[in-house]
C-alpha positions as CSV (number, residue, x, y, z in Angstrom):
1,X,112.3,89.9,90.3
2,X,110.0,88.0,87.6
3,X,108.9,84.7,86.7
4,X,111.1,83.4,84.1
5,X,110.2,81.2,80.7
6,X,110.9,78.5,83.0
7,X,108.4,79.8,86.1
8,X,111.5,80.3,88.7
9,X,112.2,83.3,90.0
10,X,115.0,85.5,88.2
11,X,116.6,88.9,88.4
12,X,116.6,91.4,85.8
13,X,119.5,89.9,84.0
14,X,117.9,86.4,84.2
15,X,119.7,84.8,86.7
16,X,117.5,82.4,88.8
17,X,117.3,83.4,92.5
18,X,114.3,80.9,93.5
19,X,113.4,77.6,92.2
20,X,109.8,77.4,91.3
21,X,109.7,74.1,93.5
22,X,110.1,76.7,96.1
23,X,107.2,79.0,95.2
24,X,103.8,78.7,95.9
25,X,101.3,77.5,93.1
26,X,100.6,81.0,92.1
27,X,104.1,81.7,91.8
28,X,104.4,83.7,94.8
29,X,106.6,83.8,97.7
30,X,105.2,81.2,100.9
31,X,104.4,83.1,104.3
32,X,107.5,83.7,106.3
33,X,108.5,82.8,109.8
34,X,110.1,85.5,112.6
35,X,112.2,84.2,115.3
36,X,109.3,83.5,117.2
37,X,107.4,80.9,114.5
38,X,104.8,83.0,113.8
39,X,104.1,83.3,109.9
40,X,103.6,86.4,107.5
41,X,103.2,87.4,104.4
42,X,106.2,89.4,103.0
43,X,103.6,91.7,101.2
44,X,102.0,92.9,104.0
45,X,105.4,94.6,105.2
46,X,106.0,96.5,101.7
47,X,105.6,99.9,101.6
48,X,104.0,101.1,98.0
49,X,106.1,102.9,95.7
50,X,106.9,104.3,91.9
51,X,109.9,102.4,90.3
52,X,112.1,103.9,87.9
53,X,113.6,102.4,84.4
54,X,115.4,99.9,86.4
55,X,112.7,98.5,88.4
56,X,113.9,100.2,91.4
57,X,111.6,101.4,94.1
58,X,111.3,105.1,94.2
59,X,111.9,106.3,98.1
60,X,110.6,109.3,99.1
61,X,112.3,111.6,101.2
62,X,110.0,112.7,104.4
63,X,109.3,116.4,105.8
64,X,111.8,116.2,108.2
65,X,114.6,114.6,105.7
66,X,115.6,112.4,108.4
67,X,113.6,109.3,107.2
68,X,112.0,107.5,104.1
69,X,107.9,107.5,103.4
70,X,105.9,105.4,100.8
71,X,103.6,106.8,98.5
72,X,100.7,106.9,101.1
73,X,102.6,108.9,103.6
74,X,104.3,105.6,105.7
75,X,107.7,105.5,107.4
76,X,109.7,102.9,105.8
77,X,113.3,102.1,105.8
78,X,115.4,101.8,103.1
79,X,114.4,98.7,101.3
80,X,111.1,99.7,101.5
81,X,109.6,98.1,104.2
82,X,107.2,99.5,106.9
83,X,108.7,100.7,110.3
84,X,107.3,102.7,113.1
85,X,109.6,105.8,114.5
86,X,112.3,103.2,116.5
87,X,113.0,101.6,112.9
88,X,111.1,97.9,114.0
89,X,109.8,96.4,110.8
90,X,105.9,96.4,110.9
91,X,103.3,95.1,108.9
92,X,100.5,97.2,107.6
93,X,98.4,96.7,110.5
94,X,101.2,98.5,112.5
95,X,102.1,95.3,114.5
96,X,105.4,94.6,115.0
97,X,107.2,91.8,113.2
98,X,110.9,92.6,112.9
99,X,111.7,94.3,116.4
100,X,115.5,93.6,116.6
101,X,117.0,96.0,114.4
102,X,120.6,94.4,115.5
103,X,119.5,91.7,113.5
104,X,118.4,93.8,110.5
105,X,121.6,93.5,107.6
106,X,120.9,96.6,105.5
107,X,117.4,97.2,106.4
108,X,116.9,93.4,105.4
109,X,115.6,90.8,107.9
110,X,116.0,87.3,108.1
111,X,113.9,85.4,105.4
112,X,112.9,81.9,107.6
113,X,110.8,79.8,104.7
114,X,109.3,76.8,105.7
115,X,111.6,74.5,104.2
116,X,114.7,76.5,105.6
117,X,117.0,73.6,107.5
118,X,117.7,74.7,110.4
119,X,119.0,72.0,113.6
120,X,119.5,74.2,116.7
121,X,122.2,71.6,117.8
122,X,124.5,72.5,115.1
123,X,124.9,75.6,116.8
124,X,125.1,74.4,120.3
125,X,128.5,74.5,122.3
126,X,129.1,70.8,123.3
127,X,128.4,71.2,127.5
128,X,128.1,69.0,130.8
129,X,124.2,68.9,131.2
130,X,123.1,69.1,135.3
131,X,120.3,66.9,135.7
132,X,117.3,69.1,134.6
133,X,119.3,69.1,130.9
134,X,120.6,72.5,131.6
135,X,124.2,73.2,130.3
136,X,126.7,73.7,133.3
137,X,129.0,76.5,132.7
138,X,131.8,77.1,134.4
């Protein structure tokens, strides 16, 4: 993706995938959330790579040819992204950040920005509530 005439984000064919209301002032992505509210910066989980004509990452196929490495020698996974041997998404300091690879879509994880919308109660089964405010299920 690039920064368009207009400075929002677009795909190759020009077809605006962030507003720049959204970026940063530098034009770049905010820090993201995991599930557990802690923020990081996107970058820090991106393996480095060639691209081809298209702009596509390069993947390299490892030793073994069971896995994916970046161009310094790093597992990653198919989008590009570090992982350690059980496929959790890591960041370069080899901490885990993504360790639910249930909730992985394609190798992608979640993107939680901080002005995603998100009201646990519209999720919420409506439930008798004991008097501690814990849901009695039956």
């Amino acid at each position: 993706m690039t920064s368009g005439p207009t400075g929002h984000l677009v795909d190759k064919f020009g077809r605006k995938k962030f507003d720049k209301r959204q970026l940063q002032s530098d034009g770049d992505f905010p820090k993201l959330f995991d599930y557990n509210g802690k923020r990081f910066d996107i970058k820090d989980l991106m393996g480095v790579f060639n691209k081809d004509g298209n702009h596509k990452i390069m993947l390299i196929q490892s030793k073994d040819g069971k896995n994916y490495e970046d161009n310094n020698g790093r597992l990653v996974n198919e989008k590009g992204y570090l992982i350690d041997r059980n496929g959790n998404i890591i960041d370069a300091e080899n901490k885990k950040v993504w360790w639910l690879t249930k909730h992985l879509k394609h190798g992608e994880f979640p993107k939680i920005f901080p002005y995603t919308k998100f009201n646990i109660k519209n999720i919420q089964g409506d439930f008798e509530l004991d008097p501690l405010g814990n849901p009695v299920l039956d």
